[in-house]
C-alpha distance (Angstrom), angle and dihedral (degrees) to the residues before:
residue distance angle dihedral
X1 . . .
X2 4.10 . .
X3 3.78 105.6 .
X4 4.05 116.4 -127.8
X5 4.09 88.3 -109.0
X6 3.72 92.3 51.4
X7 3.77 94.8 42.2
X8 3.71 85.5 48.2
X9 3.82 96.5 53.9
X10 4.19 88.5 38.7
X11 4.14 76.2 59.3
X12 3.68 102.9 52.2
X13 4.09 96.0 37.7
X14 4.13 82.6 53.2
X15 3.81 85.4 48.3
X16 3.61 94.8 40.7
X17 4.12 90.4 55.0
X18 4.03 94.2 45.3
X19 3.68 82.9 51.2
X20 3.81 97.1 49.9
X21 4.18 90.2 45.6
X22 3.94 94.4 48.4
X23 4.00 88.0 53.0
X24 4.03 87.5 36.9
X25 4.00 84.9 52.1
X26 4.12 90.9 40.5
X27 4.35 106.9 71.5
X28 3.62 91.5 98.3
X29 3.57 122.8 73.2
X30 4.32 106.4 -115.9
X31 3.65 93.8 -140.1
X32 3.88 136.1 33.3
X33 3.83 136.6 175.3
X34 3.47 82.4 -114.1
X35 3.70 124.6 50.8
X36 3.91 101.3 156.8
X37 3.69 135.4 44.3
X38 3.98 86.0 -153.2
X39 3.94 110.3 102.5
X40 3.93 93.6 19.0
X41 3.72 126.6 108.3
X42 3.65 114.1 -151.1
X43 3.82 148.2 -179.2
X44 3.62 146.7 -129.0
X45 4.12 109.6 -122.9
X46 3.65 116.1 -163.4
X47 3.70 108.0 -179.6
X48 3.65 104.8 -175.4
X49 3.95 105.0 109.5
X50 3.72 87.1 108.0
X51 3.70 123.3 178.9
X52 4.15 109.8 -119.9
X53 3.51 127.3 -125.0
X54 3.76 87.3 -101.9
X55 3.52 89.3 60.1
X56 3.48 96.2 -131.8
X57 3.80 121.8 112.3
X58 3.77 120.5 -155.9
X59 3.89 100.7 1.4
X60 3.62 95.6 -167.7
X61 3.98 146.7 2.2
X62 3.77 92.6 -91.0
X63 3.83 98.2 60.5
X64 3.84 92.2 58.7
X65 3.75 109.8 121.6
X66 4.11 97.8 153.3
X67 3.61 119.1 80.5
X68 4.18 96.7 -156.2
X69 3.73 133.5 71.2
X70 3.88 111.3 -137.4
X71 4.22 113.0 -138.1
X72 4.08 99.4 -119.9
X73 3.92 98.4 177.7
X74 4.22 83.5 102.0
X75 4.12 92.2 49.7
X76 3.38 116.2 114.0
X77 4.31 86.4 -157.0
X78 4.05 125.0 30.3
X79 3.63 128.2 -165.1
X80 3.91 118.6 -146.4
X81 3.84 116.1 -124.6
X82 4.10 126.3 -160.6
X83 4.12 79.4 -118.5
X84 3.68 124.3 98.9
X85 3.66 142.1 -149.9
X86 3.99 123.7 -114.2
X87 3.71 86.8 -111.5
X88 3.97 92.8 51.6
X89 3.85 110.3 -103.2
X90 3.35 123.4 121.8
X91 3.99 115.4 -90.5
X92 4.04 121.4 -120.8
X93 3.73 142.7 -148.2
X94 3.93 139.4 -168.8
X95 3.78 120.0 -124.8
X96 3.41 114.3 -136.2
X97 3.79 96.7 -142.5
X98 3.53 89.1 67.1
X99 4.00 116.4 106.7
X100 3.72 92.4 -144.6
X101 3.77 88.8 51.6
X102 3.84 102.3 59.1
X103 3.62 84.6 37.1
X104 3.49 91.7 61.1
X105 3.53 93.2 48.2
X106 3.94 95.1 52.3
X107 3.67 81.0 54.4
X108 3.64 93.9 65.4
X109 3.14 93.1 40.4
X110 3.84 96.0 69.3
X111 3.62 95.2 27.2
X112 3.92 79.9 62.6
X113 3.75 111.8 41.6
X114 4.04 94.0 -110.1
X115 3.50 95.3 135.8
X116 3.88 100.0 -155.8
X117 3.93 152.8 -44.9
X118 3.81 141.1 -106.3
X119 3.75 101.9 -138.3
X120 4.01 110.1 -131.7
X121 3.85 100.5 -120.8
X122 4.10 103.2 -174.3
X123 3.62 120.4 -146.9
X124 3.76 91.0 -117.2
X125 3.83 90.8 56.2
X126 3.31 91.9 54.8
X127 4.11 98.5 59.2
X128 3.92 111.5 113.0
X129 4.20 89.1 -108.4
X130 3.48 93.6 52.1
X131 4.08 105.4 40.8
X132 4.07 86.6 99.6
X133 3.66 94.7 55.5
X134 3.98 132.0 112.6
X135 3.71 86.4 -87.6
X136 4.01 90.9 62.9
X137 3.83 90.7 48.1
X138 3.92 94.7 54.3
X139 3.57 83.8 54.8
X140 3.29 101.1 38.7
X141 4.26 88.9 55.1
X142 3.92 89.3 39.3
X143 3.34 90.2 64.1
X144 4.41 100.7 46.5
X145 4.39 67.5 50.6
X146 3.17 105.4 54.8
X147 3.68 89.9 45.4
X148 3.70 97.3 50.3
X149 3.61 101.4 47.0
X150 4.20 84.1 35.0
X151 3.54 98.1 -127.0
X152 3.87 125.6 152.5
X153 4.41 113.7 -96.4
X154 3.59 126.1 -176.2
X155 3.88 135.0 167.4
X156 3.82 120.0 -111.7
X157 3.99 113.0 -169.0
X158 3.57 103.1 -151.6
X159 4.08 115.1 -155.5
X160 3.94 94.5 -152.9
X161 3.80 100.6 118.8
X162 3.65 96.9 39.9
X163 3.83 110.6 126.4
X164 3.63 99.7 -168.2
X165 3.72 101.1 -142.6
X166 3.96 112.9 89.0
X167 3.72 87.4 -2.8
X168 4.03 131.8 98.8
X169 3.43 133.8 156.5
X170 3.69 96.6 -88.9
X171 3.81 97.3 107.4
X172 3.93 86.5 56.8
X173 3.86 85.9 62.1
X174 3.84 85.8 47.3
X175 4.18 86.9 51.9
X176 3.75 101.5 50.5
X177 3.84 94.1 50.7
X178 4.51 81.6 45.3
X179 3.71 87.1 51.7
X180 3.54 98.9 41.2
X181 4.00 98.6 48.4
X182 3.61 88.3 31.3
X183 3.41 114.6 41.2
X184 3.95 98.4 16.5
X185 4.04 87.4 -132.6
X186 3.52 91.8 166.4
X187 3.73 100.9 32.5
X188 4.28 97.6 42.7
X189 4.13 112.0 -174.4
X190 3.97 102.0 -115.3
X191 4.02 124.9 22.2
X192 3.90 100.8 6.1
X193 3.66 106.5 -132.8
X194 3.69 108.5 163.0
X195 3.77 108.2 136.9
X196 3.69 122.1 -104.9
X197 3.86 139.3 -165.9
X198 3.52 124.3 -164.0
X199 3.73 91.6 -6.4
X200 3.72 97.8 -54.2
X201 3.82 141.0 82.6
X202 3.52 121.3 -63.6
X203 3.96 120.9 -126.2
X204 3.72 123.4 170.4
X205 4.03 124.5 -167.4
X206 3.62 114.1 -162.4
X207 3.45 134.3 -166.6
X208 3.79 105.5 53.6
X209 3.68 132.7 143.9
X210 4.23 93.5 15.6
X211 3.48 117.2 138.0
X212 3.61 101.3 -149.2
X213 3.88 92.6 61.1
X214 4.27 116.7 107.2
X215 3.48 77.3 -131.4
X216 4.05 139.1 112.7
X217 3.56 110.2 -164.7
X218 4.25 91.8 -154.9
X219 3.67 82.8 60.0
X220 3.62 112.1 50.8
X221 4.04 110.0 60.2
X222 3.33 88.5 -108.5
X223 3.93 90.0 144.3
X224 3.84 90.9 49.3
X225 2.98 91.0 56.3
X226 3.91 102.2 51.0
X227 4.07 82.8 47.5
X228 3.80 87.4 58.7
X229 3.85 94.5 49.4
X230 3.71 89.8 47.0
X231 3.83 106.4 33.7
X232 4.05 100.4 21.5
X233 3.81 102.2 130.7
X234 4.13 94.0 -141.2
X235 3.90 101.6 17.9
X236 3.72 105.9 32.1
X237 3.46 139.6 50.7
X238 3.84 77.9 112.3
X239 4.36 125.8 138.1
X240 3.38 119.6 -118.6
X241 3.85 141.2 -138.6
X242 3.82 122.4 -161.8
X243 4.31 112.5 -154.3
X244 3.69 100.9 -152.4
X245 3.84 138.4 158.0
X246 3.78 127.4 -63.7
X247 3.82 90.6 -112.5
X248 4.29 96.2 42.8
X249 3.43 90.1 131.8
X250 3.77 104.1 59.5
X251 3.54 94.0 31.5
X252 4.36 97.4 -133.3
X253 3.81 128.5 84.4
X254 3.97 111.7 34.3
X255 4.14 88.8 9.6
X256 3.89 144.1 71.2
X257 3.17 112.9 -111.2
X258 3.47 93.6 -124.6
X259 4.22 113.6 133.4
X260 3.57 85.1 -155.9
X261 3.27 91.6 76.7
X262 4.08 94.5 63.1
X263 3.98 87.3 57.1
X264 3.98 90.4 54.7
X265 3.70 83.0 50.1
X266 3.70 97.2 50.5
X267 3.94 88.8 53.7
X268 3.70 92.6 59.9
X269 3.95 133.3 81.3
X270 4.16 101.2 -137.8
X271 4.22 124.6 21.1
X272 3.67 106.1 -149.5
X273 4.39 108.5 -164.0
X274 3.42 115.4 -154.7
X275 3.60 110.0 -126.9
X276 4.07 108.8 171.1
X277 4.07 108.2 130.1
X278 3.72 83.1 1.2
X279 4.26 87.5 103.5
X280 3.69 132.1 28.3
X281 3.61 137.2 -172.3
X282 3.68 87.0 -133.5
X283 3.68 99.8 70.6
X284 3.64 109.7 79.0
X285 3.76 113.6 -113.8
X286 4.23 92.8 4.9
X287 3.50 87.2 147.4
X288 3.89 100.6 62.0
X289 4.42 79.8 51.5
X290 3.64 85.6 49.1
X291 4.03 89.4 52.6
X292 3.24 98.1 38.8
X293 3.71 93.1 54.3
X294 3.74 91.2 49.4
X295 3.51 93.4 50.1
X296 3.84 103.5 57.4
X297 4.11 87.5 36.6
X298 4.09 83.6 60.2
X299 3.38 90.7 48.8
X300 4.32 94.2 55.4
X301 3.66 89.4 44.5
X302 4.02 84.5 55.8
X303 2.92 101.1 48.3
X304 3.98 96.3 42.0
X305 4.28 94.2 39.9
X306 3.91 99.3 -107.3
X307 3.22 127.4 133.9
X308 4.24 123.9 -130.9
X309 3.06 130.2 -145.9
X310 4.40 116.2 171.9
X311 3.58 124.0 -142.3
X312 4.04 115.0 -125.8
X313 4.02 117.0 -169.7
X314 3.71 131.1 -172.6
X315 3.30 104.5 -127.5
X316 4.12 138.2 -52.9
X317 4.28 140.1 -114.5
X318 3.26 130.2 147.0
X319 3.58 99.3 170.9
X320 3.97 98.0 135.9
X321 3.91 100.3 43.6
X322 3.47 86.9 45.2
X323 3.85 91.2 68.4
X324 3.56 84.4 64.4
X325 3.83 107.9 30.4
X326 3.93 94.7 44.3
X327 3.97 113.5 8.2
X328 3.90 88.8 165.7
X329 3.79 82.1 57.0
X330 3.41 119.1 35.3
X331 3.54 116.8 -178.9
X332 4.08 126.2 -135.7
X333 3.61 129.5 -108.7
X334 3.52 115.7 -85.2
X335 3.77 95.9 -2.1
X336 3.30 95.1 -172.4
X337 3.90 111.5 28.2
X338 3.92 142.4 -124.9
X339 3.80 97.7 -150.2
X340 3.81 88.6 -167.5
X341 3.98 95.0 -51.0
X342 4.25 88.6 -53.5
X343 3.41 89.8 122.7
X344 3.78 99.6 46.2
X345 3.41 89.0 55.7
X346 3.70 103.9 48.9
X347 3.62 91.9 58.3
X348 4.05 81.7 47.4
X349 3.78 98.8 53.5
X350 3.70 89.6 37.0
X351 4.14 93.0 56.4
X352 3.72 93.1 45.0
X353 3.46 87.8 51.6
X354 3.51 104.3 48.2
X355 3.85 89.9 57.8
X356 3.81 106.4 -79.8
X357 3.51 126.5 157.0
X358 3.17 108.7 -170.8
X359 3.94 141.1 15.6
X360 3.63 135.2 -130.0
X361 4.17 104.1 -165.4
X362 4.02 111.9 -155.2
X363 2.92 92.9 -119.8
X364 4.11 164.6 0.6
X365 3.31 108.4 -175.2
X366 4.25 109.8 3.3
X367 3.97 99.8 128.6
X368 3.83 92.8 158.4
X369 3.29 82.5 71.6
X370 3.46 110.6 30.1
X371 3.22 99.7 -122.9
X372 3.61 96.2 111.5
X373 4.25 126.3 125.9
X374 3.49 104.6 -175.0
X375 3.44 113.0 105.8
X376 4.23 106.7 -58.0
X377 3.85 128.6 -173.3
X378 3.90 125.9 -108.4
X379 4.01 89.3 -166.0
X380 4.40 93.5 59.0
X381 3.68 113.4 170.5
X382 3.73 123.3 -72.8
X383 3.88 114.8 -110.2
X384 3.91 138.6 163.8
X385 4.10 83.4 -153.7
X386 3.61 107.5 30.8
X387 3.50 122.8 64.7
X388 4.10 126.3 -167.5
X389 3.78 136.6 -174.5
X390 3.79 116.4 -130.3
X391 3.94 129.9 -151.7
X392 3.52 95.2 -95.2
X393 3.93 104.9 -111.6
X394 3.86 81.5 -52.9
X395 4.24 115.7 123.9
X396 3.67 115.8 -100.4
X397 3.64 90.3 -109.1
X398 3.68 99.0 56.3
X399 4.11 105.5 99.2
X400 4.49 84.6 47.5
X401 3.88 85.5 53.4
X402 3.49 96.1 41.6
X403 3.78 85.3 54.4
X404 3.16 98.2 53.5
X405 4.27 92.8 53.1
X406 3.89 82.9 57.0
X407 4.02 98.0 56.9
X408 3.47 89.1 45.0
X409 4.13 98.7 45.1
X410 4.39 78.7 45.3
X411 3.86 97.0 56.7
X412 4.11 88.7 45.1
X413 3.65 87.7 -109.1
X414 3.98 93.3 131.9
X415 3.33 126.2 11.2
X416 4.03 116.6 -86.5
X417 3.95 114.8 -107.7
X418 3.71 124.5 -156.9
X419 4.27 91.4 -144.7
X420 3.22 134.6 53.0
X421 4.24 114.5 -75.2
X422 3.77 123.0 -129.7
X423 3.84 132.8 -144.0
């Protein structure tokens, strides 16, 4: 027979382990002000326009690489720039490192309707030597933001920097249990606001299935590490959302041709297709493309029990970076036009209408490539070199309010219309 002292210690060690798997089963907060991505309209945020140590952003017309002019009246802190105004002062940016930037922007945010933002999270950011960086701050304030102003914040680990030879997605495993012990991404002191699907923590993974990436996506544990996000016994039980190309589902145009890529899919919880320069209001009819493309990829997802959510931008130019990325091929201003927000809100009207049920808008803050709707200048600087696209006579605040229509036309809360609202 067991002796008391040995039944005794048999009692604690059982205790002991139960105690170890509840706090194991405990890193993620239980509830959140948002526990589904369906209904929500939400953002990309970059982050990275970072103030040097110089303190001087954009010394001269050759360093421009962005192709909009942010509206700083509202900032709290301005950096100068070597550009100027037409009327002769000296032109100013935000950093994005700066607390009372982001907390500006979450500002906006709910003052708008946009109801929150996956932070961009770059695969170089995410290496062990670089997890205390600037990158790491943004977050790190974005999310004491996102709480404040109660607006929706999830993590989006973007592949661009992966080399694919000697690298996998390992470190990313390393990074989620960093920024969940660390940071408390998914567990935020105050309102918890981390975004959920189905009940669980949302993490997306984008950059899958593109052909211009170094990367194979057999080769770089890509599918371990969706297992551990999903199956992890103290960091997982989390959702997941793939970013993949326009054209995922048939595998040709935008996307490798790689099956394997469909199987990755099936093991997530949301597929979200990149569509920027997919569409243009300059093709006749693009929208009825843009439907029909939407249509039959809502239909696989059905069928195979993923969610969808499509990716709507406000326009596209990359005139500036291309100078530097392709100077054989330098790439016109405003490529793929605005129009006033008319285009933004065709491929708005025509989501919601093809079924969608929820939005993913490309993206906050992206001004390299215009494709920014925070608040944006119609007086940029004046430059021989650089060239900018304005808002078209339209406020600053037009593409945040427009935003805000479509969240409330995709919950039902007003009815949906087919052209662009007005104030």
């Amino acid at each position: 027979m067991m002796s008391n002292s040995k039944r005794q210690i048999l009692t604690f060690l059982t205790l002991f382990v139960f105690s170890i798997s509840t706090i194991a089963q405990s890193r993620h907060a239980k509830v959140t002000k948002y526990p589904a991505y369906k209904g929500l309209v939400m953002a990309g945020y970059q982050g990275w326009f970072r103030a040097p140590k110089t303190g001087v952003m954009y010394p001269d017309d050759n360093k421009i690489r962005i192709d909009m002019w942010p509206e700083v009246t509202e900032y709290k802190n301005v950096y100068p720039t070597g550009l100027k105004l037409a009327d002769g002062s000296k032109a100013l940016f935000f950093s994005s490192d700066d607390k009372s930037t982001v907390d500006l922007h979450f500002s906006w945010m709910k003052q708008y309707g946009l109801d929150g933002v996956f932070m961009q999270r770059f695969f170089d950011a995410a290496k062990p030597e670089r997890r205390h960086s600037d990158a790491t701050n943004v977050l790190r304030n974005a999310l004491q933001a996102a709480s404040a102003n109660e607006r929706a914040i999830g993590v989006m680990y973007d592949l661009s920097g992966l080399k694919g030879v000697g690298q996998d997605c390992s470190s990313l495993i390393d990074d989620w249990k960093y920024l969940v012990d660390s940071l408390r991404v998914t567990n935020q002191s105050g309102t918890k606001t981390y975004i959920f699907h189905n009940g669980k923590p949302l993490v997306t993974i984008w950059g899958l299935g593109f052909p211009d990436r170094p990367y194979n996506i057999r080769n770089i544990g890509i599918a371990r590490f969706i297992d551990f996000l999903k199956n992890d016994p103290e960091y997982g039980g989390c959702s997941v959302m793939l970013g993949v190309p326009t054209f995922w589902r048939e595998l040709n145009a935008d996307c490798n041709a790689d099956p394997y890529l469909h199987e990755l899919i099936k093991q997530a919880d949301i597929v979200l297709p990149w569509t920027v320069q997919r569409f243009s209001p300059l093709l006749h009819n693009d929208m009825d493309r843009y439907r029909d493309v939407m249509l039959a990829d809502i239909k696989w997802c059905k069928e195979n029990g993923v969610d969808y959510v499509p990716c709507v931008y406000p326009g596209f130019s990359w005139h500036n970076l291309s100078r530097f990325e392709f100077p054989d091929d330098v790439k016109p201003v405003g490529s793929i036009p605005r129009q006033g927000g008319r285009f933004y809100w065709q491929q708005i009207a025509t989501a919601i209408n093809a079924g969608a049920t929820m939005l993913y808008v490309a993206m906050f803050d992206e001004v390299n490539e215009g494709t920014a709707i925070f608040k944006c200048s119609d007086n940029p600087p004046v430059s021989n070199i650089a060239k900018f696209i304005g808002m078209d006579g339209m406020p600053s605040d037009h593409y945040l309010w427009l935003t805000g229509e479509a969240g409330k036309m995709l919950r039902k809360e007003k009815p949906l219309s087919l052209t662009i609202p007005k104030k």
